[in-house]
C-alpha positions as CSV (number, residue, x, y, z in Angstrom):
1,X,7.2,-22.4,4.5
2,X,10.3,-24.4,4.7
3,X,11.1,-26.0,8.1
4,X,13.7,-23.6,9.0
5,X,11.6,-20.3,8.6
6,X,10.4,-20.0,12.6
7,X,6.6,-18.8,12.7
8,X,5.7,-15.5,12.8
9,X,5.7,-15.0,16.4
10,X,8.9,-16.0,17.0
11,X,9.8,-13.6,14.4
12,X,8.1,-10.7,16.1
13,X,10.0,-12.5,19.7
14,X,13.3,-11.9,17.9
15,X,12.7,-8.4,16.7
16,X,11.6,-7.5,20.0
17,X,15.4,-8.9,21.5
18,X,17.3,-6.5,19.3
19,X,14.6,-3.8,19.8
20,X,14.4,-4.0,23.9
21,X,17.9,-5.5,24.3
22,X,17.1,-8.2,26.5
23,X,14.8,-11.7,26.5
24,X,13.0,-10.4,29.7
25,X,11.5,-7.7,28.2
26,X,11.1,-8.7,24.8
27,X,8.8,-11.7,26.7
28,X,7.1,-8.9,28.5
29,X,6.1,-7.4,25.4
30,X,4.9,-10.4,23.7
31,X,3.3,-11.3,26.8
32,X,4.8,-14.8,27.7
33,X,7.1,-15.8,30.8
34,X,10.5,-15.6,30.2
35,X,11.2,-19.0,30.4
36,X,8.7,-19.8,27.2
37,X,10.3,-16.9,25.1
38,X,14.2,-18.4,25.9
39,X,12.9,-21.9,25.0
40,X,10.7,-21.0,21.8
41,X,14.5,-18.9,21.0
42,X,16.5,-22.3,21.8
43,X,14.2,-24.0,19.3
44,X,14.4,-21.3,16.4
45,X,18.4,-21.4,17.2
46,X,18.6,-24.9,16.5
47,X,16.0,-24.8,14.1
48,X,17.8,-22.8,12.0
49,X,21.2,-24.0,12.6
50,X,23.3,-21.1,13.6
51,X,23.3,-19.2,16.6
52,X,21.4,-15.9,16.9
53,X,21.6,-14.5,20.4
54,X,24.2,-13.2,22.6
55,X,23.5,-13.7,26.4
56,X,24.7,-12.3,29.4
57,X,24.5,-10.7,32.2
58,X,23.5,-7.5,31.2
59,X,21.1,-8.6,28.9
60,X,20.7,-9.6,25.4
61,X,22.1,-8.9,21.8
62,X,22.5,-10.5,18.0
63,X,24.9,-12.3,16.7
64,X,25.8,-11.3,12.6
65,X,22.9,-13.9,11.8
66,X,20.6,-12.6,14.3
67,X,21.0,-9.1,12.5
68,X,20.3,-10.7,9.0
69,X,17.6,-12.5,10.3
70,X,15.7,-9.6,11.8
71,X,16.0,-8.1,8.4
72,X,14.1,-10.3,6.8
73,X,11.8,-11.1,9.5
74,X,10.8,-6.9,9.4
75,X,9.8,-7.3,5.7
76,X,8.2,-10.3,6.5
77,X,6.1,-9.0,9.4
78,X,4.9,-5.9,7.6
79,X,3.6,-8.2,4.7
80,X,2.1,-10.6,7.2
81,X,0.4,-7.1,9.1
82,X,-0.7,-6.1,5.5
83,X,-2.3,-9.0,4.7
84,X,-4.0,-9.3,8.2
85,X,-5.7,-5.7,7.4
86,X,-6.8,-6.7,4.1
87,X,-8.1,-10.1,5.5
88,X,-10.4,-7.9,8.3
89,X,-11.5,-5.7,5.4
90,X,-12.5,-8.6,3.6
91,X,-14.7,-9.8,5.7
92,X,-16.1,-6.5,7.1
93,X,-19.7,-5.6,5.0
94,X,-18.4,-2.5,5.3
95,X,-15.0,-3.0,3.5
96,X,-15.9,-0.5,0.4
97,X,-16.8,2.1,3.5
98,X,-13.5,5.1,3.8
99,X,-13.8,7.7,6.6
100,X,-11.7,10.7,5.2
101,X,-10.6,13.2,7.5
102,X,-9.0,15.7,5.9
103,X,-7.2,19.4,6.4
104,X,-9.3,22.5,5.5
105,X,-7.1,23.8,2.4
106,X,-6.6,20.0,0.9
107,X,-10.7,19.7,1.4
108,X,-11.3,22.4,-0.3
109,X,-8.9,22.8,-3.0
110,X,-7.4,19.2,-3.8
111,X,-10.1,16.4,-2.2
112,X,-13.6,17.3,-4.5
113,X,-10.7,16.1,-7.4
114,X,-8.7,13.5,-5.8
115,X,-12.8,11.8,-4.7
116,X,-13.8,11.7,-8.3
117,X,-11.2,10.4,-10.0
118,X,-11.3,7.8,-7.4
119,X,-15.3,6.8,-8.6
120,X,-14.2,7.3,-11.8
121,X,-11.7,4.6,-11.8
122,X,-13.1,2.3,-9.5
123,X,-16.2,2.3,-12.4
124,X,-13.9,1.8,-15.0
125,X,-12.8,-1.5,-13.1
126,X,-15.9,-2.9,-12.7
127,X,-16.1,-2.4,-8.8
128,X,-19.2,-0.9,-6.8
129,X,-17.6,2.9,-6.3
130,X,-16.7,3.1,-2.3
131,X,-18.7,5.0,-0.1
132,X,-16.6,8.4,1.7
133,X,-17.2,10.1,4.6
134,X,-15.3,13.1,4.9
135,X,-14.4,15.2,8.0
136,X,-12.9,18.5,7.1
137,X,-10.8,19.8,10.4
138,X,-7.6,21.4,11.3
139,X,-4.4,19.5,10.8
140,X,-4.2,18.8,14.9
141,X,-8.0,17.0,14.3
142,X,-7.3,15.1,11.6
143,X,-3.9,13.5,13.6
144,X,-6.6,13.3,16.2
145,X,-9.2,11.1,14.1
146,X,-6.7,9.0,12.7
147,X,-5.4,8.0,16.2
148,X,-8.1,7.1,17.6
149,X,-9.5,5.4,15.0
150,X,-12.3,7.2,14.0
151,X,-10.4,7.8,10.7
152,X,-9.2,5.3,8.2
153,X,-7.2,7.9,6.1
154,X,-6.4,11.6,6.6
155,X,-5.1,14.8,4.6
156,X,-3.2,17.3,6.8
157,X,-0.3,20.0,5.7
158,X,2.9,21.3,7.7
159,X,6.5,21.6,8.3
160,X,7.0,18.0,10.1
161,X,5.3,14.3,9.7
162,X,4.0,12.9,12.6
163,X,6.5,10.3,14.4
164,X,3.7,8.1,15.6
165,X,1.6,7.5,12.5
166,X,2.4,6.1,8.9
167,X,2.7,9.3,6.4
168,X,3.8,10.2,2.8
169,X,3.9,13.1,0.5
170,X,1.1,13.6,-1.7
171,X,1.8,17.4,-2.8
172,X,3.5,20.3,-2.5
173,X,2.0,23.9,-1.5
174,X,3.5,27.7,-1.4
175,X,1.6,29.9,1.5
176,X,2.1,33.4,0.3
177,X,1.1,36.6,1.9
178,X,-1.9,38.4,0.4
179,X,-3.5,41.9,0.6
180,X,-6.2,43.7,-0.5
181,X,-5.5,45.5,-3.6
182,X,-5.0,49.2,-2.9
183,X,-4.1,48.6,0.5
184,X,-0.7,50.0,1.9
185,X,0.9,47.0,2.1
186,X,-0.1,46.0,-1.4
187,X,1.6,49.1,-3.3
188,X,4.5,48.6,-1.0
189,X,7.7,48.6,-3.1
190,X,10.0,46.1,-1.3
191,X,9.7,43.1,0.3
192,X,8.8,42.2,4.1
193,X,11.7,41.1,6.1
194,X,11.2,38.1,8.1
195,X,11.8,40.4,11.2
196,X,8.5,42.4,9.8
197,X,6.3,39.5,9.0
198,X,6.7,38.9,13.4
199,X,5.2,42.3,14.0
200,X,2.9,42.4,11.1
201,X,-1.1,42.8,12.0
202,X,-2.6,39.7,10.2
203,X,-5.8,37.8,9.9
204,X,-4.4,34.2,10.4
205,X,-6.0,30.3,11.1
206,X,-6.3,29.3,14.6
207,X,-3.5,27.2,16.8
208,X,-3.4,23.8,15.4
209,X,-4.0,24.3,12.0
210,X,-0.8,23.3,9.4
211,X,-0.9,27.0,7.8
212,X,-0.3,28.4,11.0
213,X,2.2,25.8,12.4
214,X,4.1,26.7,9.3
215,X,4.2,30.1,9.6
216,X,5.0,29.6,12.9
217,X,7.5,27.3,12.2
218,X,9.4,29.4,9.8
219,X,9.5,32.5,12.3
220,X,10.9,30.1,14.6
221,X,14.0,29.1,12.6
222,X,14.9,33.2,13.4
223,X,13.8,33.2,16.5
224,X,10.8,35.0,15.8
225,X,6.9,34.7,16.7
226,X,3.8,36.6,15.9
227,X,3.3,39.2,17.7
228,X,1.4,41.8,16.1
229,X,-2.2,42.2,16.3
230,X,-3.9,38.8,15.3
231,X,-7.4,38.1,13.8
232,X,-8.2,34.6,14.2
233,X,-10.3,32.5,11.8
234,X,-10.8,28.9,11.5
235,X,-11.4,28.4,7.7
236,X,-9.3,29.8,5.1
237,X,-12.6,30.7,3.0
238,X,-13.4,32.8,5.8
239,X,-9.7,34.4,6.1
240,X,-10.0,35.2,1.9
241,X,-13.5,36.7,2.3
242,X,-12.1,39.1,5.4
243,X,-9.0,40.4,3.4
244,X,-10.9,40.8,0.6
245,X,-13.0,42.9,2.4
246,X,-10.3,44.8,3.3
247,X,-9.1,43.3,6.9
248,X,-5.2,42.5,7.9
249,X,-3.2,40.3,5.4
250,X,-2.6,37.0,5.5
251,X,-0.4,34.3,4.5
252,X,-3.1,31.6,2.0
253,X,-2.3,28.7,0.0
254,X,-1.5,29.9,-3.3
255,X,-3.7,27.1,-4.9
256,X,-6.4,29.0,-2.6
257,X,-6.3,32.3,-4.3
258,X,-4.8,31.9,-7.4
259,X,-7.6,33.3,-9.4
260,X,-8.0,36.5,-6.9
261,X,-4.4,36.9,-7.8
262,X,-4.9,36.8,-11.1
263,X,-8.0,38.8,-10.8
264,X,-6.3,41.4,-9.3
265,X,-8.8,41.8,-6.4
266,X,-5.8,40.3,-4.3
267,X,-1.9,41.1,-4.6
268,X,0.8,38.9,-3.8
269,X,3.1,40.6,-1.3
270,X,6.6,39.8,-1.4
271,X,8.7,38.6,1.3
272,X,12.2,38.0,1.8
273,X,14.3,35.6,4.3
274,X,11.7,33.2,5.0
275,X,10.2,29.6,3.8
276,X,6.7,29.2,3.3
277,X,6.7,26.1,1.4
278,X,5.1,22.9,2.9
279,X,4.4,19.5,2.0
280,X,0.6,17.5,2.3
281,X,0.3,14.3,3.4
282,X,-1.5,11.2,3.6
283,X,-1.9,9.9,7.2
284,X,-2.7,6.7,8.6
285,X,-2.2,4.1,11.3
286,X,-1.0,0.7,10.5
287,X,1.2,-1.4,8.5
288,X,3.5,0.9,6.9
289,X,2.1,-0.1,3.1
290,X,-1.6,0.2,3.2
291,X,-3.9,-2.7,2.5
292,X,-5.3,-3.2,-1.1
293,X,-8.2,-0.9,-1.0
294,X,-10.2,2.7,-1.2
295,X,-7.4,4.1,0.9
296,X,-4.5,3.1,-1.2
297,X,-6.1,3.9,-4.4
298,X,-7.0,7.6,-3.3
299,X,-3.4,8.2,-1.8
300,X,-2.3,6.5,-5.3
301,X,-4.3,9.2,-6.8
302,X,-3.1,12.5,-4.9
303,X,0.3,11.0,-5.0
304,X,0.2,11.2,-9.1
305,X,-2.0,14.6,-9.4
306,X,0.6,16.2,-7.7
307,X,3.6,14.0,-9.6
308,X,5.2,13.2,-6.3
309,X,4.9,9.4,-7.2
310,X,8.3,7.9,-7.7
311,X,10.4,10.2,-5.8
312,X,11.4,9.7,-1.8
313,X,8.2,10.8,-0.1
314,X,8.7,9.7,3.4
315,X,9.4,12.2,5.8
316,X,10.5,12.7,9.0
């Protein structure tokens, strides 16, 4: 570094200023007095030669070259976190070890895939393949895992991405609305109004999974909820198997039970005024790039299976 570029925890003491609004708390956050954090900020001021703060008595804001500044000290913060992860994995034993926790329909559909193409390549490239443990829970677990840590990486599927966590897109997914074949609602001749679908008797995943969170989620946007006659089941192996047997219908991932659809022992139902669509992603806790590793080069993998790679996949 030159000697104008102030060390990185000044950097994070001035990104905490515009962040908080004030020297006080920034220094509270950074956990010095605030007499040290407005003397290491004189420094970095003349240190750098223009002025970047704006005090008064109502606290604390940048000046033009304080906002520039902060910029570039964000970039260079989330490089410096990246490289502290990759530095702790280095020197972990256990730094080819990934904990996988992942949502039911992405375990069983996408995952098995995603895993081995991940060996596969790592063999090509001469490396010793990495060693996966995978969880397979409800979307609301897998959030769960990740936060607490017992997770390095997690698959989940809904309507929003958690605020609290790093997430991208890694695919796409239609949840249609199934039947037995010969049942009533399978030879019916139009489709089921959103108003319907509320009052409909269904066989349906327990609260807290991301197929039900988006079926409840798209009710919502009418003001609906379920409020027929619900069968609750917590895998959606176990929800097929049931309307196959003839039990209620129920809204499935059409990557699920495309070949009972094309089988013909299941029939699509249509429906009308409603969005089922949802979007998987890749969760985890962190710098907001993920350190060279297992983790990236799985989510590298889903991302291009999927062909999301490329296109704005952050969302919010």
């Amino acid at each position: 570094m030159t000697s104008r570029v102030p060390d990185l925890d000044v950097l994070r003491l001035l990104v905490s200023v515009a962040r908080l609004g004030s020297i006080g708390a920034a220094a509270r956050a950074q956990g010095i007095t605030q007499q040290s954090a407005s003397e290491r900020l004189r420094i970095t001021e003349a240190r750098v030669g223009v002025p970047l703060i704006r005090r008064s008595s109502r606290g604390s804001d940048l000046t033009p070259a304080g906002v520039v500044l902060v910029g570039w000290a964000d970039r260079l913060l989330d490089l410096a976190d990246e490289i502290d992860h990759a530095i702790d994995g280095l020197r972990e034993q256990s730094g080819r070890e990934l904990v996988v926790w992942s949502s039911l329909t992405v375990a069983e559909t996408l995952l098995p895939g995603w895993l081995v193409r991940l060996r596969r390549r790592q063999l090509a490239d001469g490396l010793t393949p990495a060693t996966v443990s995978l969880v397979a829970t409800n979307s609301v677990g897998v959030l769960r895992g990740v936060r607490d840590g017992s997770a390095h990486l997690g698959f989940v599927e809904g309507a929003e991405a958690p605020p609290d966590l790093q997430a991208v897109v890694v695919g796409n997914d239609e949840l249609v609305l199934v039947a037995a074949a010969g049942s009533p609602l399978a030879r019916r001749p139009r489709p089921v109004a959103v108003d319907e679908i509320a009052r409909l008797d269904m066989t349906v995943r327990e609260a807290g999974s991301g197929t039900r969170e988006v079926i409840e989620h798209a009710l919502g946007r009418s003001g609906l909820e379920l409020s027929g006659e619900l069968v609750e089941l917590t895998t959606a192996t176990a929800i097929r198997s049931a309307v196959l047997a003839g039990g209620p219908p129920a809204f499935l991932s059409r990557r699920s039970v495309a070949m009972d659809l094309a089988s013909g022992h299941l029939v699509e139902v249509a429906v009308g005024g409603v969005d089922l669509t949802r979007r998987f992603r890749a969760v985890w806790s962190g710098p907001r790039r993920l350190p060279a590793g297992p983790a990236r080069e799985l989510v590298g993998i889903a991302r291009a299976d999927d062909g999301v790679v490329g296109r704005q996949s952050r969302s919010t």
